[in-house]
C-alpha positions in Angstrom: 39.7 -36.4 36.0 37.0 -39.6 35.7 34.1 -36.8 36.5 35.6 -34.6 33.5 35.5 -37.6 31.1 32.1 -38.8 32.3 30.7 -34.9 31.4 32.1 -35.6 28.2 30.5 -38.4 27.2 26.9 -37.3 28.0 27.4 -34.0 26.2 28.8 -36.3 23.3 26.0 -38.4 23.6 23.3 -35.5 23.7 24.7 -34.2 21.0 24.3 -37.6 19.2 20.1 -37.9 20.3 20.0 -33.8 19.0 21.4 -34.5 15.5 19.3 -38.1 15.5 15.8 -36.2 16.4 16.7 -33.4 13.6 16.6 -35.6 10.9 14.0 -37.4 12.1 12.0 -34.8 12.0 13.1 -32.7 8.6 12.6 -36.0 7.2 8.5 -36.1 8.3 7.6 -32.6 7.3 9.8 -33.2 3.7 7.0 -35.9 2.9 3.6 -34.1 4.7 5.2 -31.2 1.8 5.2 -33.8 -0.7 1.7 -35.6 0.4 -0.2 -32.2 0.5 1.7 -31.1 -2.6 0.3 -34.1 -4.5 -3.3 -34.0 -3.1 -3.4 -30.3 -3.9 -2.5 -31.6 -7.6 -5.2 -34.1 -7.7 -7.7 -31.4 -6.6 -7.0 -29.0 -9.4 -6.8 -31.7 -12.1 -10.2 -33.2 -11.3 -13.3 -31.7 -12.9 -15.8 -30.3 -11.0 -19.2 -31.6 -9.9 -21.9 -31.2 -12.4 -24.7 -28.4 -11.5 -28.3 -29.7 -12.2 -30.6 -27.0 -13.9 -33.3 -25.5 -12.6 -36.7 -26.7 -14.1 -40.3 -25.2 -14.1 -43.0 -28.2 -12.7 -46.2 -28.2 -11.5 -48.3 -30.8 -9.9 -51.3 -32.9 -11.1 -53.8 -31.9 -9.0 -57.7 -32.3 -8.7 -59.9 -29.6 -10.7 -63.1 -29.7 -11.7 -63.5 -29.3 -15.7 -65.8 -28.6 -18.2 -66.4 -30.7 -21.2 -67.3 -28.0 -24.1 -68.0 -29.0 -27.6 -67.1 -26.5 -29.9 -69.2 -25.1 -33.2 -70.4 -22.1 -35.0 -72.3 -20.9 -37.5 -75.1 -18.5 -38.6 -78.6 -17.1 -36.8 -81.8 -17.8 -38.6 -85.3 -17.6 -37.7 -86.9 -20.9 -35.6 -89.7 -20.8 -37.8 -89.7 -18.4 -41.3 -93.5 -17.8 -41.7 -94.2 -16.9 -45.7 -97.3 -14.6 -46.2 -98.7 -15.4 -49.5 -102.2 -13.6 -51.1 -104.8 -15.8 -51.0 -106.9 -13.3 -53.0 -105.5 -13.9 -56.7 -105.3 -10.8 -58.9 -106.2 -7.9 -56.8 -104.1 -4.7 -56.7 -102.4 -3.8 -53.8 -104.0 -0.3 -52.3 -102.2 -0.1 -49.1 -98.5 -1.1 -47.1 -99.0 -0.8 -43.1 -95.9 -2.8 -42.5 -92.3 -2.4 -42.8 -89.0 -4.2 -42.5 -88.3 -4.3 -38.8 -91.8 -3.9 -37.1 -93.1 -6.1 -34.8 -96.4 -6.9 -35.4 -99.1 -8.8 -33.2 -101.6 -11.9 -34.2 -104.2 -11.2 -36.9 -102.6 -7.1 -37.4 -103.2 -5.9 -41.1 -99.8 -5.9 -42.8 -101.9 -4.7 -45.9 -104.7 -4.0 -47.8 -106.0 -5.4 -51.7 -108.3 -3.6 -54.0 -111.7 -4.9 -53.1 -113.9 -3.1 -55.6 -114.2 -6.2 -58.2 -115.6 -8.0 -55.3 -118.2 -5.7 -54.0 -119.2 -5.2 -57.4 -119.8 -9.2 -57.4 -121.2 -9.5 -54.1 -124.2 -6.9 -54.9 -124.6 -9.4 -58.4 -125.0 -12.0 -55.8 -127.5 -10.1 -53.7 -129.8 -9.1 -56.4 -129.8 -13.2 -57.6 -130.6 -13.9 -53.6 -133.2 -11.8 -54.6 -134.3 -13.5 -57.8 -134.1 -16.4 -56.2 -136.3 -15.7 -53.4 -139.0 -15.0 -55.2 -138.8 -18.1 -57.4 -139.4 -20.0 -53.9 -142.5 -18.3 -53.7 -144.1 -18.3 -57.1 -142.7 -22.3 -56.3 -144.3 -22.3 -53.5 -147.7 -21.0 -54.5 -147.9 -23.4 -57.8 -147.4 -26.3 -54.9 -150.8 -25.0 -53.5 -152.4 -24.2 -56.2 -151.2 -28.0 -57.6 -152.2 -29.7 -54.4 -155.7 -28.0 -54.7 -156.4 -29.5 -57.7 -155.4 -32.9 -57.6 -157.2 -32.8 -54.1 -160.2 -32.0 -55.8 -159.7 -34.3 -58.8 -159.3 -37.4 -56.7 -162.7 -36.0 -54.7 -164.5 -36.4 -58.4 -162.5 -39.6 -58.7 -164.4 -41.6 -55.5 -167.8 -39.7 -56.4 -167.3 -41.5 -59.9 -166.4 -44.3 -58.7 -169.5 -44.3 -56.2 -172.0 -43.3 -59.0 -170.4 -46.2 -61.5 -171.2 -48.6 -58.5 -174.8 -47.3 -58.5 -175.3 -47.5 -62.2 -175.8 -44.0 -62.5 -172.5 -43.1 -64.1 -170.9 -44.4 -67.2 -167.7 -46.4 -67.5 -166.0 -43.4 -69.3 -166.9 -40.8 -66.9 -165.1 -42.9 -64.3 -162.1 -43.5 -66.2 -161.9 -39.8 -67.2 -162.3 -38.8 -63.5 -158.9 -41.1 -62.7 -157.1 -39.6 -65.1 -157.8 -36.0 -64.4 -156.7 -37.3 -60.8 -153.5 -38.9 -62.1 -153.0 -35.5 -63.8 -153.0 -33.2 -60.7 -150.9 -35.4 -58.7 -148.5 -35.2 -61.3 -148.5 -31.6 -61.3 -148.1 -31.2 -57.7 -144.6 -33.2 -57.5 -143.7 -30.8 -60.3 -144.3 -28.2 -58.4 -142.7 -29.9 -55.4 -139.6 -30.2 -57.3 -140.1 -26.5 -58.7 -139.9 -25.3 -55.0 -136.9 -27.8 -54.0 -135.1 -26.2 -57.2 -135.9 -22.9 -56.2 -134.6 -23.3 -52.2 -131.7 -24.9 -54.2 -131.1 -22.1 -55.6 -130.8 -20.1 -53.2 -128.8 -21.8 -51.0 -126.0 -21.8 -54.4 -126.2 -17.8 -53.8 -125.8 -17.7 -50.2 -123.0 -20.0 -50.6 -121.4 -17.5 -53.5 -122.1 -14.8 -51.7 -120.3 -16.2 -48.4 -117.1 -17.2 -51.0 -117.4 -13.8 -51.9 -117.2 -12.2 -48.5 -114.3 -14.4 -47.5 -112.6 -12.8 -50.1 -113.6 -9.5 -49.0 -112.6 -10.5 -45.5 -109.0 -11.4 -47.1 -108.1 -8.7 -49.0 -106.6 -7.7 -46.3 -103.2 -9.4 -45.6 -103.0 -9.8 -41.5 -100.5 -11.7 -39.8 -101.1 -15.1 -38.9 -98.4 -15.4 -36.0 -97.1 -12.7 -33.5 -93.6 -11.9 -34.8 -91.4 -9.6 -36.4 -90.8 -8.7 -40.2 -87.4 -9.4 -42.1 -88.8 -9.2 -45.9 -91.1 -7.2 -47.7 -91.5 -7.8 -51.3 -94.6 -6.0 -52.3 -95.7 -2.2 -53.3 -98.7 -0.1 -53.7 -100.3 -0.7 -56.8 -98.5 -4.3 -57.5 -100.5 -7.2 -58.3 -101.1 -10.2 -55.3 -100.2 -13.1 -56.2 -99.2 -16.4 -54.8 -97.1 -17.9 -57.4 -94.6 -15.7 -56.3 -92.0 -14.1 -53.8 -94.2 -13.6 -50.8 -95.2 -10.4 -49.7 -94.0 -10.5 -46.2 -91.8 -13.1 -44.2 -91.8 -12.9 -40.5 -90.0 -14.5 -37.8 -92.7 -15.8 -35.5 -92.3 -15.1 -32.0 -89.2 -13.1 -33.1 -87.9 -16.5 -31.9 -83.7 -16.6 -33.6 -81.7 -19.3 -33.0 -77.8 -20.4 -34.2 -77.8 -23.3 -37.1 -74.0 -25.0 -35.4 -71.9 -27.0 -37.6 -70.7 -29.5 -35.0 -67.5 -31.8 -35.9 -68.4 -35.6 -36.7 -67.0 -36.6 -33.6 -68.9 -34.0 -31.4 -72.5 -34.8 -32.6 -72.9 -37.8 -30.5 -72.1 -35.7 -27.6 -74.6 -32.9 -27.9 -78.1 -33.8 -27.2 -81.1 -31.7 -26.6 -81.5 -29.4 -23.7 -77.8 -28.5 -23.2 -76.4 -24.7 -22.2 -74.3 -23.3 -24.8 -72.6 -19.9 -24.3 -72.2 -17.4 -27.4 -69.8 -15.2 -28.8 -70.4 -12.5 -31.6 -68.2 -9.8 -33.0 -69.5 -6.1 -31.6 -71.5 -7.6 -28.4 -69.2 -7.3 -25.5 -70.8 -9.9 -23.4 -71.7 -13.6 -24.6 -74.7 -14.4 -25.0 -76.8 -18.3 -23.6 -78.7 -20.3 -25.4 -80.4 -23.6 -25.7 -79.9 -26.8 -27.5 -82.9 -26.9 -29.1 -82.5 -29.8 -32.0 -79.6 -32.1 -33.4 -80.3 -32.8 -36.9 -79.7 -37.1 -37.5 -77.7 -36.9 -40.9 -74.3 -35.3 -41.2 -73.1 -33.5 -44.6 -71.6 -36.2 -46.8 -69.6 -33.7 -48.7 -68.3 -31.3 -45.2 -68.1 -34.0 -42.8 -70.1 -31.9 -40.5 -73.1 -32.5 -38.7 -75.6 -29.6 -37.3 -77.1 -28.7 -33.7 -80.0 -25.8 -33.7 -79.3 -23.6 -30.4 -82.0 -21.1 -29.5 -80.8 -18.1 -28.7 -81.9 -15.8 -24.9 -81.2 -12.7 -26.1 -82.5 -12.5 -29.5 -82.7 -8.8 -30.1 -79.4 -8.4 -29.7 -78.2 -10.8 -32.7 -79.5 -10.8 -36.3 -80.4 -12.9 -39.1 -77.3 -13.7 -40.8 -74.6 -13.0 -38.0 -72.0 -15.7 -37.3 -71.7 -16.7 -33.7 -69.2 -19.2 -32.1 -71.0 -21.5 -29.7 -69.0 -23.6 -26.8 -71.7 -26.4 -25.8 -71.6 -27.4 -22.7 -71.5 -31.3 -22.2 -70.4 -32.1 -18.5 -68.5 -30.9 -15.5 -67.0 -33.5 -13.5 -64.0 -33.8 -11.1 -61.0 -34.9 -12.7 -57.1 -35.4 -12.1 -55.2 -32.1 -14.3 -52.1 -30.6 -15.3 -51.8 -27.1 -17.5 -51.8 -28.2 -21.3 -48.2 -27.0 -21.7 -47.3 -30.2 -19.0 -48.9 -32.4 -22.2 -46.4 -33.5 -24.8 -47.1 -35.8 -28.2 -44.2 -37.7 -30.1 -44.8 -40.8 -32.3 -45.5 -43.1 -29.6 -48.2 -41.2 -28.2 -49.2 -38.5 -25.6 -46.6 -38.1 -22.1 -46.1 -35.6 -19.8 -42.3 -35.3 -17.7 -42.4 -36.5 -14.4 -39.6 -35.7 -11.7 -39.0 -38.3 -9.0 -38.0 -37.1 -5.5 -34.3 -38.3 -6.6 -34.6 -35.2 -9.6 -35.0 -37.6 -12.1 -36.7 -37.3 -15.2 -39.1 -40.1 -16.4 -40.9 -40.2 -19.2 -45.2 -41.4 -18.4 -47.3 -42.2 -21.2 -51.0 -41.1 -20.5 -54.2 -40.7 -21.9 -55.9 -36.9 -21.6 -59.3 -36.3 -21.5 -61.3 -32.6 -21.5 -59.3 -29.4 -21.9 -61.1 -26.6 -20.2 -59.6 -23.3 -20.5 -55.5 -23.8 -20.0 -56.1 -27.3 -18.5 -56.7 -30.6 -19.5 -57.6 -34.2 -18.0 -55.2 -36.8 -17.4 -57.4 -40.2 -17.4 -54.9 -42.5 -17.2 -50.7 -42.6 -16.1 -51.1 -40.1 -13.4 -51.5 -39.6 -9.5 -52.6 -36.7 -7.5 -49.3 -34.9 -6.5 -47.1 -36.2 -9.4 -44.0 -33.1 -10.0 -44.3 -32.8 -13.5 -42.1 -30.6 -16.3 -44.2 -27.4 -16.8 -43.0 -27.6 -20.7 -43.1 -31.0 -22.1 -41.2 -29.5 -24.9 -38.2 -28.3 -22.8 -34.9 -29.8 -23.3 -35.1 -32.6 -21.2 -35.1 -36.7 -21.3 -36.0 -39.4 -19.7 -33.0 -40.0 -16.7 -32.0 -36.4 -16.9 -31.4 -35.2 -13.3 -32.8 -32.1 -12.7 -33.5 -29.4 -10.1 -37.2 -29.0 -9.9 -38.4 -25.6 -8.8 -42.2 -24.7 -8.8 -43.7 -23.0 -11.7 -43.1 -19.2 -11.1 -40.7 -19.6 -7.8 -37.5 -18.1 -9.4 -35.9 -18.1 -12.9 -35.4 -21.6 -14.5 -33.7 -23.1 -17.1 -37.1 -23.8 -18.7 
């Protein structure tokens, strides 16, 4: 009987610790359901995390650069040499040159009427003649004056002598000095007569020479090597040098490019620089040589002028316009593509990125722009992540994600 009460009790009192642990643990799971319930709430009412965009950059980087000055402008000769008549009034018999030739030192370009001139030159002969024989008739009144006075100063001293003796009157000596006086009087005329005569002469030889130098420049010859580019004359025209000139050459067929050069350039450009030239129709560009920098600069253009000589002159013109790029200096420098460059009112900035993605703003001062690139003098370091675009939409403290210029699509 005691045993059967005993059982009782424990399965009373299992019972009890079964019903106990059940709640216990319905209870537990009832609130992990309403925890995770909750969290799972949270999770969908918070917004997500922001997603940075993707950004072009490239890096400042070392490059070597060339400083260019920029001009153009028009081809013209180095030297225009004007060929003027210097044979006035003569007709013009003959053309051996034309627009384009090239001509050599001293070749006939053309030819005056010389027929007035020969005509004077045998005027001058036959008066060479005239006065050649003057000379000797001169000459032969000189003797024949000399004779005399020789012998009229012998009479003189035999006067004299005899007067000393007393066997010769006063008279007879005094007319014996002046018959002397007389001939020597007539021999410096006749000295003179012969200088005036040789005087003579020499005025004809010297016409005649004058004469045969404009012979010798009837015909029109070029004074320089070089190439023509005007003619202004035609057979049967009158030479003259009061006006247009009858030929214009370019000596040496020398051409070079008259620049206009921006005020700020022209203290850069000085003598002896490359310069690299571009013309419409020639496929390749043409070199050339700094040759002069004019001092003065156009007060009404603002612009001041270089002279560059061109290399390959036959294959520009007179008159073409040519672009020039100058070159001033290569150098070594710290550079970013010009698109990196941006300019706002406070002054010129490029983007750089941080290795946190952020976006900071760097004032800098640029330099030469060769090509795409340009110089960054001041506010940059070798290996700076810089925006590709300054003009993309970002600011300064913008978190980005930077990707290199090219990688894979970008925001930018």
């Amino acid at each position: 009987m005691m045993t059967f009460k005993r059982m009782a009790l424990v399965a009373s009192a299992i019972a009890v610790l079964l019903l106990a642990g059940w709640f216990w643990l319905g209870g537990t799971s009832q609130e992990e359901s309403q925890a995770a319930a909750s969290s799972s709430a949270e999770a969908e009412n918070t917004p997500p995390a922001p997603t940075r965009p993707a950004i072009s950059v490239v890096s400042v980087e070392k490059a070597v650069l060339r400083d260019r000055v920029r001009a153009s402008g028009l081809v013209g000769a180095v030297e225009r040499v004007l060929i003027q008549p210097q044979v006035e009034g003569q007709a013009i018999d003959d053309i051996l040159a034309e627009v384009g030739d090239h001509v050599a030192a001293g070749q006939v370009l053309a030819r005056l009427s010389d027929t007035a001139l020969k005509l004077q030159k045998s005027q001058l002969t036959a008066s060479r003649a005239s006065a050649l024989a003057l000379i000797a008739q001169a000459d032969a009144q000189l003797i024949e004056a000399r004779a005399a006075a020789d012998e009229a100063q012998r009479n003189l001293n035999r006067a004299e002598q005899l007067r000393k003796q007393g066997n010769a009157s006063q008279a007879a000596t005094d007319q014996a000095a002046t018959s002397a006086t007389s001939a020597n009087a007539r021999v410096m005329v006749a000295t003179q007569g012969a200088e005036a005569a040789k005087a003579q002469l020499e005025l004809v030889d010297a016409q005649i020479e004058n004469v045969e130098l404009q012979l010798s420049r009837t015909e029109i010859r070029a004074p320089f090597a070089g190439e023509v580019v005007e003619k202004n004359v035609t057979v049967g025209g009158i030479g003259s040098a009061s006006g247009q000139p009858m030929f214009v050459l370019v000596r040496d067929g020398l051409l070079e490019l008259s620049a206009d050069l921006a005020e700020q350039d022209l203290p850069r450009v000085l003598t002896g620089l490359r310069a690299t030239l571009r013309a419409a129709g020639v496929s390749e560009p043409l070199t050339g040589t700094v040759r002069l920098v004019e001092p003065a600069i156009d007060t009404a253009t603002r612009l001041g002028r270089a002279r560059v000589t061109i290399d390959q002159a036959d294959q520009v013109r007179t008159g073409m316009f040519l672009e020039a790029e100058i070159e001033v200096s290569e150098r070594e420098v710290l550079a970013v593509p010009i698109t990196a460059l941006g300019t706002d009112d406070l002054g010129t900035f490029i983007m750089v990125i941080d290795d946190e993605g952020v976006v900071h703003r760097t004032p800098v001062v640029s330099g030469i722009r060769d090509g795409g690139q340009v110089e960054l003098q001041t506010g940059a370091e070798a290996g700076m992540k810089v925006v590709a675009k300054a003009a993309s939409f970002v600011r300064d403290g913008d978190l980005v994600n930077p990707v290199p210029l090219g990688a894979a699509p970008v925001t930018n």
